[in-house]
C-alpha positions in Angstrom: 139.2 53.6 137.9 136.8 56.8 137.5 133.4 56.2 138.3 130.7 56.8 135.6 129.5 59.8 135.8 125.9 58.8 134.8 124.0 57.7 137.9 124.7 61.0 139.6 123.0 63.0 137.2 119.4 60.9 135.3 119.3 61.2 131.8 116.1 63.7 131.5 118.2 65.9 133.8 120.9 65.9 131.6 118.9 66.4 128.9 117.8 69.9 129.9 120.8 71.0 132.2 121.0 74.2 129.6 117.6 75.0 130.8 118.2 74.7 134.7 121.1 76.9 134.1 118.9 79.4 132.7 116.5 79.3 135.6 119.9 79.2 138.4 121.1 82.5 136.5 117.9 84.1 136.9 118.3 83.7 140.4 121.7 84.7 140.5 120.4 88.0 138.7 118.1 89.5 142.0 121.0 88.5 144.1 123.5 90.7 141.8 120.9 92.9 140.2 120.3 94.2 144.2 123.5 95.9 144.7 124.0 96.9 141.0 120.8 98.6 141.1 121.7 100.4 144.8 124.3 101.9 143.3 122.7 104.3 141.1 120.4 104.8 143.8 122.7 105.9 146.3 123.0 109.3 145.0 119.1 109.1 145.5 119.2 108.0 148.9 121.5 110.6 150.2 118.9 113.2 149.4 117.1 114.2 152.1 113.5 113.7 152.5 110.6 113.1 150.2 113.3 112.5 147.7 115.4 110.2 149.7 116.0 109.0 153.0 118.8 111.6 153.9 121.0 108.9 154.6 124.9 110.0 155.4 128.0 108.4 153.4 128.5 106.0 156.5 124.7 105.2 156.8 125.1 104.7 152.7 128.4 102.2 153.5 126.3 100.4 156.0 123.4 100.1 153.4 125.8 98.1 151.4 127.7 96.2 154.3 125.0 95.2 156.3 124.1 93.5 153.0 127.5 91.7 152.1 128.6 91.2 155.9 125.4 88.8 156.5 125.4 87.6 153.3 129.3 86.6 153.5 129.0 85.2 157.5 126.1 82.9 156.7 127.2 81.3 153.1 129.3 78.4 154.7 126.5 77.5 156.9 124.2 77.9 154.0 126.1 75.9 151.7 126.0 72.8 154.6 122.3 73.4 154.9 121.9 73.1 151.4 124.0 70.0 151.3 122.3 68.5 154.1 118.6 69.7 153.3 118.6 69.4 149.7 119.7 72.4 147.4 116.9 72.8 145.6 114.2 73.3 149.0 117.2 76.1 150.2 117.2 77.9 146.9 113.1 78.2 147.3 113.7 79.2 150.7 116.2 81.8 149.9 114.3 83.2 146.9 110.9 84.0 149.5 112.8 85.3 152.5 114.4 87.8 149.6 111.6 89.1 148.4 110.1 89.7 151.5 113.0 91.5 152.8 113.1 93.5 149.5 109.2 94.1 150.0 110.1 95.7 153.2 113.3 97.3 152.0 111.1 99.2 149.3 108.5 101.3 152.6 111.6 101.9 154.8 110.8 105.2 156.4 115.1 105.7 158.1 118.4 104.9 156.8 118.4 102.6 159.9 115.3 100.5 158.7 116.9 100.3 155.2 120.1 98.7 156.9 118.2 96.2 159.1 116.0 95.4 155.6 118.9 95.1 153.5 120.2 92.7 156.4 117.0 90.3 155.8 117.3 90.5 151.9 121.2 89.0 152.3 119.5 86.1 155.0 117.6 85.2 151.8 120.6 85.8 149.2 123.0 83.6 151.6 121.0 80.7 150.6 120.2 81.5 147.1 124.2 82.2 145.7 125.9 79.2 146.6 122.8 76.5 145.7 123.3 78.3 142.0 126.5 76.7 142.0 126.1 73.4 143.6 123.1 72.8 141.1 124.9 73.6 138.6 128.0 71.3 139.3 125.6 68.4 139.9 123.5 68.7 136.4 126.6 69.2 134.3 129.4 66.8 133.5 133.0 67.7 134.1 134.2 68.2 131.1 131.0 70.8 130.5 131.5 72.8 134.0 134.0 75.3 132.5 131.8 76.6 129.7 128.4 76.3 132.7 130.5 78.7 135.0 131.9 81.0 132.0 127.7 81.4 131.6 127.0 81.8 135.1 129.9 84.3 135.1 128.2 85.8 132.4 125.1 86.4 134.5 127.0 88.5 136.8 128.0 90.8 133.5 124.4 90.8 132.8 123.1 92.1 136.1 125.7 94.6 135.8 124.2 96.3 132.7 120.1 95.4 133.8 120.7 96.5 137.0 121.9 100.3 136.4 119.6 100.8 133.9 116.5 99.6 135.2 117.2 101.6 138.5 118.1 104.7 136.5 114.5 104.0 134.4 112.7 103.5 137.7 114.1 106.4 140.0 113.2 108.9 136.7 109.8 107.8 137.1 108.8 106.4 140.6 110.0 106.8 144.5 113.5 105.8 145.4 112.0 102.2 147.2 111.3 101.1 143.3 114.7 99.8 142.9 113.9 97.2 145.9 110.3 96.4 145.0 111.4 95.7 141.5 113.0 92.0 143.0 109.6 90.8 143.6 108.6 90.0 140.6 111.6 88.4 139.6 111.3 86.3 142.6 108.2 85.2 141.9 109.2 83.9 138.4 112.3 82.4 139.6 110.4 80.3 141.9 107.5 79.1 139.2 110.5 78.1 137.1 112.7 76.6 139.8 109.9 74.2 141.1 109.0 73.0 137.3 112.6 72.5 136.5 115.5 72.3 138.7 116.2 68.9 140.3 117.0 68.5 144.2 120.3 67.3 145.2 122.0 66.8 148.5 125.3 65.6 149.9 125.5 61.9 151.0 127.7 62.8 153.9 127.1 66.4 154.6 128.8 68.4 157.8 127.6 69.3 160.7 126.7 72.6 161.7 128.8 75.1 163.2 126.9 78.0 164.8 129.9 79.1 166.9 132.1 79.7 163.6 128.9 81.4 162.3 129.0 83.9 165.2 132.6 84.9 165.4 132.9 84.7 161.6 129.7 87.4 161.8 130.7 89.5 164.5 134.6 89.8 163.4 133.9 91.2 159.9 131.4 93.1 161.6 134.0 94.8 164.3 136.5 95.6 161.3 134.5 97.3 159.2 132.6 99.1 161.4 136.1 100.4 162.8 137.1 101.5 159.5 134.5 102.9 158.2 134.1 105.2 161.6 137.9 106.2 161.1 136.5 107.2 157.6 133.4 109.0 159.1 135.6 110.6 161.6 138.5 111.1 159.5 140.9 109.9 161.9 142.0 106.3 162.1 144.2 107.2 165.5 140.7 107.9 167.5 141.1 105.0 170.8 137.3 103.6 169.6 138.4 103.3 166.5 141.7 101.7 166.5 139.9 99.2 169.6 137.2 98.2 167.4 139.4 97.3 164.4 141.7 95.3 166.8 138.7 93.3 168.5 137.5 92.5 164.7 141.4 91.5 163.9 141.1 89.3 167.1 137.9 87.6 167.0 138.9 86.8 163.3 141.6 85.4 164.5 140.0 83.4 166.9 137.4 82.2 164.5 140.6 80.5 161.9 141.9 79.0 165.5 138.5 77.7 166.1 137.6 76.3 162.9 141.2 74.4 162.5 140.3 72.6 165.9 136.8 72.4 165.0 136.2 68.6 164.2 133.3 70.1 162.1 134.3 73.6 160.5 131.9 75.7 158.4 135.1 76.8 156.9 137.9 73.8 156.5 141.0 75.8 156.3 143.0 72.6 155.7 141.8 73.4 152.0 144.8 76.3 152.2 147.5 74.4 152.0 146.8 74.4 148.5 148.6 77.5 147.3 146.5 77.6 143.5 143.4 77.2 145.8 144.6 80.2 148.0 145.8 82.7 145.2 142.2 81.9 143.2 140.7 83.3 146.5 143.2 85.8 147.1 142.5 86.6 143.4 138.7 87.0 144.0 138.8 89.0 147.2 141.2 91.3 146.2 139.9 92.3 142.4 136.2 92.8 144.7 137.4 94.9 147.0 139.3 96.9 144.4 135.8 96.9 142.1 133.3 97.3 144.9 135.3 101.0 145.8 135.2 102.3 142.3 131.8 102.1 141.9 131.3 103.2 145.5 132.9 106.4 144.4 132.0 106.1 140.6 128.0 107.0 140.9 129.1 110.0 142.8 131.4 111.0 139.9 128.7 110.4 137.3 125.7 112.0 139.4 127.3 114.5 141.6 129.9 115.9 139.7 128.9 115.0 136.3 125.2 115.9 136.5 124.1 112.7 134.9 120.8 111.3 135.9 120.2 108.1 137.1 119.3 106.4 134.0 121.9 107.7 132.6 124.3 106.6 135.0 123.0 103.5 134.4 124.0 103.2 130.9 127.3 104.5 131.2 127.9 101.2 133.1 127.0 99.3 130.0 130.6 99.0 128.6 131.3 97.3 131.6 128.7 94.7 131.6 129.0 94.1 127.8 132.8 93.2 128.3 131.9 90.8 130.7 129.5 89.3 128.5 131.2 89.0 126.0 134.5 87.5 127.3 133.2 85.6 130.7 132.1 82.5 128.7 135.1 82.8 126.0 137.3 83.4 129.0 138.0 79.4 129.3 140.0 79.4 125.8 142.5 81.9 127.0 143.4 79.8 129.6 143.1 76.4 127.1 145.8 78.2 125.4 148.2 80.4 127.7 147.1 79.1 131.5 145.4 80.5 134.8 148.4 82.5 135.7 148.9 84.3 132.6 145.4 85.2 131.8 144.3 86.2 135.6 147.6 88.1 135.4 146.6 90.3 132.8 142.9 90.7 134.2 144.2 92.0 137.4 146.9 94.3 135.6 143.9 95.5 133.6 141.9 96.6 136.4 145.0 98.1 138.3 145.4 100.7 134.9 142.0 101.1 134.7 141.7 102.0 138.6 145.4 104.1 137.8 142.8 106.2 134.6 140.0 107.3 137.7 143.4 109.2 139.2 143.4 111.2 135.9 139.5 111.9 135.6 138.8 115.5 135.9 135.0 117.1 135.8 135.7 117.9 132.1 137.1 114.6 131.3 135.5 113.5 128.0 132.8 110.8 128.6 134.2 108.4 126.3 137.3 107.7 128.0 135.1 106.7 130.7 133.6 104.2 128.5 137.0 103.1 127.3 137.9 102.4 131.0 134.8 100.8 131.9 134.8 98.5 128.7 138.5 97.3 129.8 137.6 96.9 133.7 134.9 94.5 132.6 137.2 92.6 130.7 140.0 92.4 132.9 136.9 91.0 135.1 135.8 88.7 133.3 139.4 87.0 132.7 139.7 86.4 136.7 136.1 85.5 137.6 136.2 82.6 134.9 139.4 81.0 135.6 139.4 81.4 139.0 136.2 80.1 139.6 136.6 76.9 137.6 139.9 76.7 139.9 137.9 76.8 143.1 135.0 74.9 142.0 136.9 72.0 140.4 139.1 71.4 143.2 136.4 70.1 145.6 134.6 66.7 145.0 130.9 67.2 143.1 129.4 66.1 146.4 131.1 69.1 148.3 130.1 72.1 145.3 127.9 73.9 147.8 131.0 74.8 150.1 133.2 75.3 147.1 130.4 77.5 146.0 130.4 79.4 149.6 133.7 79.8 150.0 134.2 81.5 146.7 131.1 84.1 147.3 132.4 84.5 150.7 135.2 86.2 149.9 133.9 87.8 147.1 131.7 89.0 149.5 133.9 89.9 152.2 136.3 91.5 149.8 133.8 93.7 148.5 132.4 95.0 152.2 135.8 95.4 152.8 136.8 97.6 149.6 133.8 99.7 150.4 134.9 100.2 153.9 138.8 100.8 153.0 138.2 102.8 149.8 134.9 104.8 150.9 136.9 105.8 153.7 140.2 106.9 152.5 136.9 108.8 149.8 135.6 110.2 153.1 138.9 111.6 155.2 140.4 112.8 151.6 137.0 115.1 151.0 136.8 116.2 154.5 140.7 117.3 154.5 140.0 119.1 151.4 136.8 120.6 152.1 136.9 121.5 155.8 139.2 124.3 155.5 135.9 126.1 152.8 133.4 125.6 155.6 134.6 128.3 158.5 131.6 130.2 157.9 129.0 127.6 158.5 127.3 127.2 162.3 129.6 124.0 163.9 126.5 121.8 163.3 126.2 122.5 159.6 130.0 122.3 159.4 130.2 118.8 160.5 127.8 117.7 158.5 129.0 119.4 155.4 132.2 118.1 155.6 130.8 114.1 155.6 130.2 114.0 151.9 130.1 115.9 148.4 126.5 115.0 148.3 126.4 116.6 152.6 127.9 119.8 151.2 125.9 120.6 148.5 122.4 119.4 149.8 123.6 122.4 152.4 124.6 124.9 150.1 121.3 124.2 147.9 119.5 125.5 151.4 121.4 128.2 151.6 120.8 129.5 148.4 122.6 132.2 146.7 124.7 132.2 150.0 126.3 128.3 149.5 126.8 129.0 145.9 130.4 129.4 147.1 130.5 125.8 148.2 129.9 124.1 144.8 133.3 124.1 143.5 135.6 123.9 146.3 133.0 120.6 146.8 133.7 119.5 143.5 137.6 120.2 143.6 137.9 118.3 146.8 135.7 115.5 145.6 137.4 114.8 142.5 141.4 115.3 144.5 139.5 112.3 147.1 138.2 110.3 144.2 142.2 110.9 142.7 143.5 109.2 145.9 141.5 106.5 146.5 141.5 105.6 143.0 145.1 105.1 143.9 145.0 103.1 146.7 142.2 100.8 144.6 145.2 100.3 142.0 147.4 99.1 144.7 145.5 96.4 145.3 144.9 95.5 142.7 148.8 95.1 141.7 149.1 93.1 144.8 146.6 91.0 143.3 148.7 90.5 140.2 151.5 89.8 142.2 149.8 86.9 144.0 148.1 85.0 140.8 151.7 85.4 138.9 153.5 83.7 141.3 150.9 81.0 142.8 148.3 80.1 139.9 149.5 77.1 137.7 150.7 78.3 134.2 149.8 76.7 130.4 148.0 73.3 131.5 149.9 69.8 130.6 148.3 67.0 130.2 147.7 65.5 134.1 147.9 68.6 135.7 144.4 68.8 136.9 144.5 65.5 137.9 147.5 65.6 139.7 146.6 68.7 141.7 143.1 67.5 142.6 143.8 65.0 144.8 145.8 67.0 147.4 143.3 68.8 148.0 139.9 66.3 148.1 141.8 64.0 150.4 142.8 67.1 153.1 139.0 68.2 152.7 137.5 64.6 153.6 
């Protein structure tokens, strides 16, 4: 017999659960707005000074990672803290420690301040993403959760499109540390509504701690992409402190699963793996990030760099992409009412391999509307795997356990994201320096290795040289565009692979029972 429902969530909750969703999206949005406004910044921030900080494409990769990387190592313990605290004090926690690290993202005066910033703004994020979810999975019933999530999905499509835009609007009219500033507001306003509105809940039985998972969880990710993106930087992955830093992250990774199996107390239960649908919805996640996060690493550049768009305009070419996954993230759920998870992920992830397959074919005279095209379809294939896959993950935990549900699934989101920007950007960065190096003999050594890290390196350098580096511009732009060709590529790779996993491992058309008979597997390994 299934327990009523009703004492775990009061009537005048209940009554404006639409409401607290509202409020949980809004603080979903600075957490998502952040990096969709940084990257129509980046161009920005590659500019040397006043303009920009001068930052290099590693220093630019490490804006971005040091971001996802702390975000992604802290969510499991911030989803136990949450259950064991109460969700609601972690959320207003999270929301002041991000603003404060955005305040101080906004005056950094070095690349290296903006990445130990960046760092404190994902302390605050770790705790604000996964309490969303939990709240949201305590204040609506079960059979409402699908269409919540397909909303909160939604949110993510709607950062997307504010996110671009307002940076664009901002770095046309004020200094590059706008696009950070800009969160405190928001923050403000999300915490004046969260304190009115959103009720606290907590686990009854929550887990205990686990520092030492937090730690080698951290400092693995942190090994492996800092070895791959120095291979990139270096454009050779056979260097010896490359390939040793990439192995130690491998290893300490390694470690960390060993750990957390014997662990009487894991941050991250991996007995929840042997389910093989909860495995390919994470699978599903990681890999369609990592493909995504690498496109648009790589996208602005194409826009800005090569295309001469402004930021704001940049911005709103990304619209397509964030009205597709408005549109279709709620509606997402009757797709797989009617054909299942495995054959509407499926699709999504063969959309977003052709799309990634249509960069390989973009030239500099490309006309802008099949850009549009491809970003329209890219948000769609998105929003047909974020929704099911979600619901997947989120549904297969008990109600009481929706904050580690709701960390696992942004963790590797998260981590498949750092990792696509460390992968893709640099296979971006050898491909442009193999294409370019052989154009810069004439340069001093110095200027020649700098040159060669970046279209954005090579013609800040020929802008100083004047009339002299006017014969870098198009060997920059023909080596670009043959990098952005092959990573592309490589970005449509994975995102077959990705295909391949949800076809074969995500349930098909549901029967009546299935839920039910898959859920229990997996709550009983997890208690």
């Amino acid at each position: 017999m299934t327990t009523s429902p009703a004492p775990r969530i009061p009537e005048a909750v209940y009554r404006r659960r639409w409401a607290i969703l509202g409020v949980l999206m809004l603080s979903l949005l600075i957490v998502v707005l952040d990096n969709s406004i940084l990257n129509v910044a980046i161009k920005t921030i590659a500019t040397p000074a006043p303009t920009g900080l001068g930052a290099t494409q590693s220093e630019i990769e490490w804006a971005i990672n040091s971001y996802t990387l702390v975000f992604a190592g802290l969510l499991f313990t911030a989803g136990l803290i949450g259950d064991r605290l109460g969700r609601k004090k972690v959320l207003l926690g999270g929301l002041v420690v991000f603003g404060i690290g955005s305040a101080l993202a906004a005056e950094s005066g070095s690349p290296g301040q903006l990445i130990t910033y960046r760092a404190v703004m994902a302390l605050g994020a770790a705790f604000v993403m996964p309490a969303t979810l939990a709240v949201l999975m305590n204040v609506f019933e079960r059979s409402e959760q699908p269409k919540a999530i397909g909303i909160w999905a939604g949110g993510v499509g709607l950062a997307i499109a504010i996110g671009p835009i307002t940076g664009g609007a901002l770095l046309d009219h004020f200094w590059w540390g706008s696009v950070f500033l800009i969160n405190v507001p928001i923050v403000l306003i999300a915490l004046a509504l969260m304190i009115w509105l959103v009720p606290d809940s907590r686990d009854p039985k929550p887990g205990r701690l686990d520092p030492v998972g937090v730690v080698l969880s951290v400092l693995g990710l942190v090994l492996l992409v800092y070895g791959i993106i120095k291979g990139g930087e270096l454009a050779d992955f056979t260097d010896a402190k490359v390939l040793a830093t990439i192995i130690a992250g491998v290893l300490v990774l390694i470690g960390f699963v060993v750990y957390e199996k014997r662990s009487d107390h894991p941050s991250l239960d991996v007995t929840y793996f042997r389910n093989r649908v909860f495995s390919a919805a994470m699978a599903a996640i990681a890999l369609v990030f990592f493909a995504l996060m690498g496109v648009t690493f790589f996208g602005v550049f194409y826009t800005q760099s090569v295309r001469g768009y402004s930021p704001l305009e940049s911005g709103l070419l990304m619209l397509p992409l964030a009205a597709a996954q408005m549109i279709f993230a709620p509606r997402a759920r009757l797709l797989v009412d009617r054909f299942g998870n495995r054959a509407t992920t499926t699709a999504g992830m063969l959309l977003i391999a052709a799309t990634l397959a249509a960069f390989a074919g973009f030239e500099a005279d490309t006309p802008i509307w099949l850009l549009e095209v491809v970003f329209f379809l890219m948000g769609t294939g998105m929003a047909h795997i974020m929704t099911p896959t979600s619901v997947v993950i989120m549904q297969a935990l008990p109600r009481e356990k929706a904050g580690s549900a709701s960390a696992l699934s942004n963790t590797f989101r998260q981590v498949g994201g750092a990792l696509g920007i460390a992968v893709l950007g640099s296979v971006l960065a050898t491909s442009y320096r193999n294409g370019i190096e052989d154009k810069l003999g004439a340069l001093p050594p110095g200027l020649r290795d700098t040159a060669g890290e970046s279209i954005e390196a090579t013609l800040g350098i020929a802008e100083k040289l004047g009339p002299r580096g006017h014969a870098l511009v198009t060997p920059a732009y023909d080596a670009f565009l043959h990098a952005m060709h092959v990573t592309a590529l490589w970005g449509t790779g994975v995102a077959l692979i990705g295909a391949a996993v949800v076809a074969v491992f995500l349930p098909g058309r549901p029967s009546a029972g299935q839920p039910g008979e898959r859920e229990p597997e997996l709550i009983s390994t997890g208690d």
